[in-house]
C-alpha positions as CSV (number, residue, x, y, z in Angstrom):
1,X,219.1,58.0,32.4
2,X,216.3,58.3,34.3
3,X,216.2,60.5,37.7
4,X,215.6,59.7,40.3
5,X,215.9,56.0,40.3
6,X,213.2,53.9,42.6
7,X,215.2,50.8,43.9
8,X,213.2,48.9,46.7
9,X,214.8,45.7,48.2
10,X,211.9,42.8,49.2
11,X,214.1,40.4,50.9
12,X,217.1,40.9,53.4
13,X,217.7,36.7,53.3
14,X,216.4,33.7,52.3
15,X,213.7,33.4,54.5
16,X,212.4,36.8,55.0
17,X,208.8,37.8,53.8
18,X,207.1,35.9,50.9
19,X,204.9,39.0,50.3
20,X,207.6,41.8,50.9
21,X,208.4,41.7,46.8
22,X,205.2,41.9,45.9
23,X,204.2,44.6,48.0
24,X,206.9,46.8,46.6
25,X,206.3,45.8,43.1
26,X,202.4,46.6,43.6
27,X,202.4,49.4,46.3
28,X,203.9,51.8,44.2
29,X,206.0,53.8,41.8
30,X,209.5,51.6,41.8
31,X,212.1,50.9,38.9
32,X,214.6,48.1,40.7
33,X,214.0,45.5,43.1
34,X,216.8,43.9,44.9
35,X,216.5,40.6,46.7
36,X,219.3,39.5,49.0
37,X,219.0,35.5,49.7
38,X,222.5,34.9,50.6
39,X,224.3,34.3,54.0
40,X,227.8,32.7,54.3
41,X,226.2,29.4,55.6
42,X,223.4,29.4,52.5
43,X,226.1,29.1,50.2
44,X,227.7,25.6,51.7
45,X,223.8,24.2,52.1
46,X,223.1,24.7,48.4
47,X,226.7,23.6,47.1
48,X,225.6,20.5,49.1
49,X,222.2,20.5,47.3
50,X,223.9,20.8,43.6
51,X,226.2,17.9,44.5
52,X,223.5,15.4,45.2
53,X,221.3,17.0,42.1
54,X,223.0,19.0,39.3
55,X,219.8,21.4,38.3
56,X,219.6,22.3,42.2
57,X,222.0,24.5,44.6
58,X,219.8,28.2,44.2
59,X,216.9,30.1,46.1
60,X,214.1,28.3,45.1
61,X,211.8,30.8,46.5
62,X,212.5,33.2,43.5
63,X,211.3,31.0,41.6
64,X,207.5,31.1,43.4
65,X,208.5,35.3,43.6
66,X,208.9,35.2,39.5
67,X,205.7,32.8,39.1
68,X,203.6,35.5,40.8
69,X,205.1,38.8,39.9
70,X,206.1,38.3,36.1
71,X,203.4,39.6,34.1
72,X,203.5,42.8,36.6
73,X,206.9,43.1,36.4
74,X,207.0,43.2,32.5
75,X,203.9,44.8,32.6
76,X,205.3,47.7,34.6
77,X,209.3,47.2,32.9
78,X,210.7,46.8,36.4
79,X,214.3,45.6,36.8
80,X,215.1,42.7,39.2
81,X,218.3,41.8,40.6
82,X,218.5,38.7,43.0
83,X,221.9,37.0,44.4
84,X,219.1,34.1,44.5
85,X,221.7,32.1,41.8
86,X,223.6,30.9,45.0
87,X,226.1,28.1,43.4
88,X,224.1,27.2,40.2
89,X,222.7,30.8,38.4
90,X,222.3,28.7,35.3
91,X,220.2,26.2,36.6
92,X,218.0,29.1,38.6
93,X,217.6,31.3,35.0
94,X,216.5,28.2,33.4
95,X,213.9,27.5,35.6
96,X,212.8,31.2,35.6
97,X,212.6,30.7,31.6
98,X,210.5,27.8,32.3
99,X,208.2,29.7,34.7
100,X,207.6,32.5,31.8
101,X,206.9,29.6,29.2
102,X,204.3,28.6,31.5
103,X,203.0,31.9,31.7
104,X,202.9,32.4,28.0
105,X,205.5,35.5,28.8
106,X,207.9,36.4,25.6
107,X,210.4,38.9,25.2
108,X,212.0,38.6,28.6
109,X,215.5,38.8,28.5
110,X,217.8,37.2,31.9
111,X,220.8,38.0,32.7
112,X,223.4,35.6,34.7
113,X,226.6,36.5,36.8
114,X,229.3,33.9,37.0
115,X,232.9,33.7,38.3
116,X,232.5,33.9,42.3
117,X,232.3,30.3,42.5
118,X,235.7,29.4,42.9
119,X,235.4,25.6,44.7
120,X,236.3,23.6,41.8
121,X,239.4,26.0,41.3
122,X,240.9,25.8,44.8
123,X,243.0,22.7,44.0
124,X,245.0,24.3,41.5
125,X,245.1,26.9,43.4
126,X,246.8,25.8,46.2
127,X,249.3,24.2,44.5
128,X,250.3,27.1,42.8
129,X,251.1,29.2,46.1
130,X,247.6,30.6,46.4
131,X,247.4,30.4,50.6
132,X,244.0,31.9,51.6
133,X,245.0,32.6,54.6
134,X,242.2,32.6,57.5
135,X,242.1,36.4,57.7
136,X,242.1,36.5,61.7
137,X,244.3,33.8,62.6
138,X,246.7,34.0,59.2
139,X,246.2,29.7,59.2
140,X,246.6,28.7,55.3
141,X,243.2,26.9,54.1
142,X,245.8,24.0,53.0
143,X,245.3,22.2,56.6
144,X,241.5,21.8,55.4
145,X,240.9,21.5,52.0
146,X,240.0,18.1,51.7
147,X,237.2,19.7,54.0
148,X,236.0,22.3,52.0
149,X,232.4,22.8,51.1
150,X,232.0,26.2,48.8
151,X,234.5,29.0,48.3
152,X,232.7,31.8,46.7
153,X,233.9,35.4,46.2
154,X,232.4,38.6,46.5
155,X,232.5,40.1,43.3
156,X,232.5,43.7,42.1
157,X,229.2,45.6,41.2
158,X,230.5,46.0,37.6
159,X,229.0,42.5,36.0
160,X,225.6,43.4,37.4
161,X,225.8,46.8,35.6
162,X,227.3,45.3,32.4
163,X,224.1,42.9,32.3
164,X,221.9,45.8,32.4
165,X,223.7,47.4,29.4
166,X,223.1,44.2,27.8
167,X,219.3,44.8,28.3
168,X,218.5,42.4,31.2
169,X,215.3,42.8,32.8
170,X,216.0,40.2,35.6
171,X,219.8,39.3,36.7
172,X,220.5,36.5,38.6
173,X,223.9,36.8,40.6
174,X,225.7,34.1,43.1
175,X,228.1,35.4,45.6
176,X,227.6,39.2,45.3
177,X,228.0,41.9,47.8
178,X,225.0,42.4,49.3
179,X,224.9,46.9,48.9
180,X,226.5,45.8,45.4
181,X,223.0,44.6,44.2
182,X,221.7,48.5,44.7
183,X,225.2,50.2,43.3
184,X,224.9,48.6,40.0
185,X,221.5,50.0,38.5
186,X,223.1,53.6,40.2
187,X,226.1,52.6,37.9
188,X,224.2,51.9,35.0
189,X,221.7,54.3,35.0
190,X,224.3,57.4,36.0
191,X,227.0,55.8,34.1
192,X,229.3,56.3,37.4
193,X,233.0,55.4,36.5
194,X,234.9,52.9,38.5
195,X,237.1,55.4,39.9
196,X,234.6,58.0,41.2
197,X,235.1,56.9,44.8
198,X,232.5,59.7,46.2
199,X,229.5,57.7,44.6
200,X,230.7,54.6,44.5
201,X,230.5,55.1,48.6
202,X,227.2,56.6,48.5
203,X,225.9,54.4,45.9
204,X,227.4,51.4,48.6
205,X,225.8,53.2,51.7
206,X,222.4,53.3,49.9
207,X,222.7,49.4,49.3
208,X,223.9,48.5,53.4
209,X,220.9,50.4,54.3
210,X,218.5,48.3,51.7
211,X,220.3,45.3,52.3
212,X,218.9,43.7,55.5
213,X,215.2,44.8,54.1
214,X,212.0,45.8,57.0
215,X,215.5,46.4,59.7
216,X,215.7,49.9,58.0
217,X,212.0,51.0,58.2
218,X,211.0,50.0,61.9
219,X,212.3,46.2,62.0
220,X,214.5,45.2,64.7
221,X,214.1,49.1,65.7
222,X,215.4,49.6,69.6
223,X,212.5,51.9,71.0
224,X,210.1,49.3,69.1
225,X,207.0,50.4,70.6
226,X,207.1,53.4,68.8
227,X,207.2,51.7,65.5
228,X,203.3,51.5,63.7
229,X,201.5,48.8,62.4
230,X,204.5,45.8,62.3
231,X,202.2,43.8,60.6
232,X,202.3,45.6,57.4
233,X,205.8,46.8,57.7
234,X,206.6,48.7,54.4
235,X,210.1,47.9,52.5
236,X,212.7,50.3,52.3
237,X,213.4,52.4,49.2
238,X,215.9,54.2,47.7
239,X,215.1,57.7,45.6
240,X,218.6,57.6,43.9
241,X,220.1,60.6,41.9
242,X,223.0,60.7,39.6
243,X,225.0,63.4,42.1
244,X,225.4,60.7,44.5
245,X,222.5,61.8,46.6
246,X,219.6,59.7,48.0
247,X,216.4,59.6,50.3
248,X,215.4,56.5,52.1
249,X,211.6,56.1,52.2
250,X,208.7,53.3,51.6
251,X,205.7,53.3,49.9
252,X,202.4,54.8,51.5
253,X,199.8,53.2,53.5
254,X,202.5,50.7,54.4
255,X,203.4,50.3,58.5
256,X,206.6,50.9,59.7
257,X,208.4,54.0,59.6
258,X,211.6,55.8,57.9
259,X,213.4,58.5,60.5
260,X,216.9,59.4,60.9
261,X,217.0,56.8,64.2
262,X,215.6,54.0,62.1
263,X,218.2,54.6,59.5
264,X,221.3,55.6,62.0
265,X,221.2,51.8,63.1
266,X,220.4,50.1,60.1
267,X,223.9,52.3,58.8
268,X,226.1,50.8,61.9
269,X,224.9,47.3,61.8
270,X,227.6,45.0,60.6
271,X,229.8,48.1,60.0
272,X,233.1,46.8,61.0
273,X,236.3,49.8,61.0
274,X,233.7,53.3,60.5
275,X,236.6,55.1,58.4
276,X,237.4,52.1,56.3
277,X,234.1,49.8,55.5
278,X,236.1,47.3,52.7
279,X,233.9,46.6,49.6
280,X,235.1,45.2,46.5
281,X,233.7,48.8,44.6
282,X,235.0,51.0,47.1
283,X,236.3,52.0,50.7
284,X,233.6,54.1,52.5
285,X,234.1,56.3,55.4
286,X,231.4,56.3,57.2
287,X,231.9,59.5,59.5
288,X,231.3,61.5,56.8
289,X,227.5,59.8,56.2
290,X,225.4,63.2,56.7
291,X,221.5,62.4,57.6
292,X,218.9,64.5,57.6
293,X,214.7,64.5,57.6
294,X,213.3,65.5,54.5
295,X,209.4,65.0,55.5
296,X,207.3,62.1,57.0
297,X,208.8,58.5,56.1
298,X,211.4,60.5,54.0
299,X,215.7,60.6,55.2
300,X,217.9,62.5,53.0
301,X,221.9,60.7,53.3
302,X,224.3,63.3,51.7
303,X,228.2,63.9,52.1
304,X,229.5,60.1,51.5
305,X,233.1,59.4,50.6
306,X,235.0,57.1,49.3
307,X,238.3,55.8,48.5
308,X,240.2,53.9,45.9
309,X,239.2,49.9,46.3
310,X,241.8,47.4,47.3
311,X,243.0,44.9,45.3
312,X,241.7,41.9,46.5
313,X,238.3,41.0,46.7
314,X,236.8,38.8,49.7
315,X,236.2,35.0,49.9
316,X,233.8,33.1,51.7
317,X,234.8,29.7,52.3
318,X,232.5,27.2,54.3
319,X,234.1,23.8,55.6
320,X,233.0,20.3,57.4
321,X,234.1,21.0,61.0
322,X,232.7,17.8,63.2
323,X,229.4,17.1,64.8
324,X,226.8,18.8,66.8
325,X,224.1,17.9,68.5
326,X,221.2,19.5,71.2
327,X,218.4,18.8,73.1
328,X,216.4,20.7,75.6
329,X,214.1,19.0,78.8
330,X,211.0,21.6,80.3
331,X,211.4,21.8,84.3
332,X,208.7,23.1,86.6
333,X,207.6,23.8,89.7
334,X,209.6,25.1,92.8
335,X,212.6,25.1,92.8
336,X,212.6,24.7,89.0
337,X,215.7,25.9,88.2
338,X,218.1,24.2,90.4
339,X,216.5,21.4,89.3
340,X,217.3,21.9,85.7
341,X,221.5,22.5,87.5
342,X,221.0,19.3,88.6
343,X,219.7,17.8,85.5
344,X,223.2,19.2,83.6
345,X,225.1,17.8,86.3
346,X,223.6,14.1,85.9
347,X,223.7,14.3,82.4
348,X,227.1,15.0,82.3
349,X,228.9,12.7,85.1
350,X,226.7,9.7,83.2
351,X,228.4,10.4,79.8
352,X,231.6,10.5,81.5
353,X,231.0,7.6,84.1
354,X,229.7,5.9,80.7
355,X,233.7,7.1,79.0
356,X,232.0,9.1,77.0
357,X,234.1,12.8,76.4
358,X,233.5,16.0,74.0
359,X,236.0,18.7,72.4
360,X,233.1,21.1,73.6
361,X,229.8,21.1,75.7
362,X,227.3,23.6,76.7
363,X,224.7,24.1,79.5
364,X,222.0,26.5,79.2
365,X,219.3,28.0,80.8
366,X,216.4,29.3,78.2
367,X,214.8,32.4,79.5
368,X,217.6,32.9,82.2
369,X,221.0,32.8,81.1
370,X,221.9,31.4,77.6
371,X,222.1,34.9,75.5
372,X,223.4,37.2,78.3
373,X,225.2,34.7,80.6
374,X,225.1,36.7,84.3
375,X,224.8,40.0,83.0
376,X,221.4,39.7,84.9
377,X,220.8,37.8,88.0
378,X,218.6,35.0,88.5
379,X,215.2,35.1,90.0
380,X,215.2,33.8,93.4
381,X,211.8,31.6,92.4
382,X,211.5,30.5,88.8
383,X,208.6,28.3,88.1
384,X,209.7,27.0,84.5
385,X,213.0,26.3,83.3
386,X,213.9,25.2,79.9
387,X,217.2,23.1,80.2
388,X,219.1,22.7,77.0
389,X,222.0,20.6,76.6
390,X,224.9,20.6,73.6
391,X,227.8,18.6,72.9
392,X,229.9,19.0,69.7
393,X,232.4,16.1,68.6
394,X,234.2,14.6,65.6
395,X,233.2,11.5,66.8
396,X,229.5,11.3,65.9
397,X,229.3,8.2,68.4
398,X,229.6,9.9,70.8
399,X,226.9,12.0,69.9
400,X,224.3,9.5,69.8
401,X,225.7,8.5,73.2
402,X,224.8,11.9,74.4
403,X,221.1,11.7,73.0
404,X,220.5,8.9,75.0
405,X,221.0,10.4,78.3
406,X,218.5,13.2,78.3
407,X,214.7,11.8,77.8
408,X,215.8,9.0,81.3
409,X,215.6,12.2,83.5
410,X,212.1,12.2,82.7
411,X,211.1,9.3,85.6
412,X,215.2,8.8,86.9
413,X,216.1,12.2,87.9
414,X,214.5,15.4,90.0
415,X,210.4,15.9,90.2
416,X,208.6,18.4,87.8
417,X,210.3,17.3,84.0
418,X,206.8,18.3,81.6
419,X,208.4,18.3,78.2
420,X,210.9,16.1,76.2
421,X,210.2,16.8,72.7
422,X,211.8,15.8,69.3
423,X,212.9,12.3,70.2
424,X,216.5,11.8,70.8
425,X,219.0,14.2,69.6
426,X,220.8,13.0,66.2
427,X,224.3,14.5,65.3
428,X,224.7,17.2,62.9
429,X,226.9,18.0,60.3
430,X,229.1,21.6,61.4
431,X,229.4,23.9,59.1
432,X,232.2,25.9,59.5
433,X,233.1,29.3,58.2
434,X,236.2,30.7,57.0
435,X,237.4,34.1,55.8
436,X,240.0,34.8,53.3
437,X,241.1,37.3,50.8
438,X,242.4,36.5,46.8
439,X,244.0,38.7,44.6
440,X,241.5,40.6,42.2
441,X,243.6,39.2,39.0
442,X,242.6,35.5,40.2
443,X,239.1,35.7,39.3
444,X,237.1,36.3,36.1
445,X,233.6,36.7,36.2
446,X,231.0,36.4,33.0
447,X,227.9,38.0,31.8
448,X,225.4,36.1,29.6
449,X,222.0,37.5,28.6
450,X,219.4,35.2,27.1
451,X,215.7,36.1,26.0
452,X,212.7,33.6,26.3
């Protein structure tokens, strides 16, 4: 046991900074870094992806991460745990081993997760009585399966930890928790029990504050302005010890900042009940987080609790759920946005004078109306409007009926129409998403550790 632990985490989705992992792996002292490249809709894109090719269906930009930060990451014996597995860890260790070949890297031993992907077993499943009932509406997943996409569960901390034990320098995960990537070095290193709720919570806390990366060290920060050089926004880190205890902090000479504020709504984002924050380790209460300043870029979080975990664990199922499709004209000059009303309006009686009807449409106004509706009134002269249009179907006809009506506005309908980009609008696939919970017993998950 080592303490305290140094756990950094360089991505908070697929997406997020290229350079973020290398900074933290290079900027500094640091033991673990985590790398969250899941989101509920990732999942159904890379089952798709394994489908049409077996050796695909994981983050392939861990695999560019690895290629550049190998030799620094054995060189300095830095753990990394990535959920960047997605539906096919397998394939995504093999083409890690493949990357260290390359590199002329031995003794590097990977460790995979598996059990979360539960698609192939829903079948059986529902026969036997298993429901999955949609956790808001209580609607059994039965009325849908033959619509079903992915169905992966978010599994316990525990595997992640075992791997270590086996000796795993880089673990590759699918469907984990997203804090449950930070708990399990704190298992590991402390040698926490599965019982001793207190840490488990803090252990928890210290991931949800890691999880969404830069949004815990100035990112997405409400008094912004205040936050220094965005630009080189420094990572969050974790200095962990074995009591449960932690200070959230980044590595020097980075932008960004670490204060209480910064941390308070990192801690409340996606926090759901406060007294009674469900994770498949633990229940966390988080009134009882205590917070305080322990020195420039430096928060002490103290006081968690915790209580015994229920028995089910969370699934995150993803289904086919019709068409969509969008497109947007650009409106100027006076009167600019009644013009773009009566663009909606002309769009709209054509498709219907053409028979042409939707389960759902939409009308927005970008820069005016579409995220806050009338919370705010409209300008009394807006030169620029940009007018976008949306229609969702199971008909995909219908759809590319729709994309024909928009780019004839441009010389048959109101003065002032600049922009009509794209071409027209093509339907899209909808990905639906649908929550259920499964009985802990149902689902066995696997370690394997394999050296190169």
């Amino acid at each position: 046991m080592q303490e305290p632990i140094l756990i950094g985490n360089g991505q908070g989705f697929w997406g997020d900074s290229i350079d973020a992992p290398k900074k933290l792996i290079e900027g500094g002292p640091i033991h673990y870094v985590t790398l969250d490249y899941l989101a509920e809709v990732t999942m159904s894109i890379m089952q798709r992806q394994k489908l049409h090719d077996p050796q695909r269906g994981y983050a392939t930009d861990f695999v560019q991460l690895m290629k550049d930060t190998l030799p620094s990451i054995l060189d300095k014996n830095i753990k990394v745990i990535a959920n960047a597995g997605g539906v096919n860890p397998k394939a995504c260790r093999e083409a890690i081993f493949t990357v260290a070949r390359e590199l002329g890297l031995t003794g590097l031993k990977i460790g995979i997760v598996e059990g979360d992907d539960i698609v192939e077993q829903l079948p059986a499943m529902m026969t036997k009585g298993v429901e999955l009932n949609h956790m808001e509406t209580g609607e059994p997943l039965t009325s849908l399966k033959d619509n079903v996409l992915s169905a992966n569960v978010y599994i316990s901390s525990l595997p992640i930890a075992e791997a270590l034990a086996q000796g795993a320098q880089v673990i590759i995960t699918g469907r984990a928790t997203d804090p449950g990537l930070v708990l399990a070095p704190m298992i590991y290193e402390f040698g926490w029990k599965k019982d001793e709720w207190d840490k488990l919570a803090a252990g928890t806390i210290a991931g949800h504050i890691l999880e969404c990366g830069a949004q815990a060290t100035g990112g997405n920060f409400t008094r912004w302005w205040e936050v220094p050089d965005f630009a080189n926004i420094g990572y969050p880190i974790v200095e962990a010890k074995s009591d449960g205890t932690f200070v959230v902090t980044k590595h020097p000479g980075t932008g960004g900042m670490v204060t209480k504020d910064t941390v308070i709504e990192q801690i409340v984002y996606e926090m759901g009940d406060p007294e009674n924050y469900i994770s498949p380790d633990v229940k966390v209460d988080f009134t009882t987080i205590q917070l305080e300043e322990d020195g420039e870029n430096r928060v002490k979080v103290f006081g968690v609790k915790g209580s015994p975990a229920t028995d089910s664990y969370k699934v995150s199922i993803s289904y086919r759920d019709g068409f969509k499709a969008s497109g947007t004209l650009t409106i100027s000059g006076p009167d600019a946005y009644a013009k773009a009303q009566k663009c909606g309006e002309i769009i709209w009686q054509r498709l219907q004078d053409a028979g042409c009807t939707f389960e759902d449409t939409n009308t927005e106004y970008l820069g005016l109306s579409s995220s806050h509706g009338e919370i705010n009134p409209i300008p009394q002269q807006v030169n620029e409007v940009v007018l976008r249009v949306s229609a969702r179907d199971s008909n995909q006809k219908n759809l590319l009926r729709f994309g024909k009506e928009i780019a004839p506005l441009v010389t048959n309908g109101p003065p002032g129409i600049t922009g009509f980009a794209g071409g027209r609008p093509k339907p899209q696939e909808i990905v639906a998403y649908w929550p259920a919970l499964i009985d802990k017993n149902l689902v066995k998950t696997s370690v394997t550790v394999e050296e190169v």
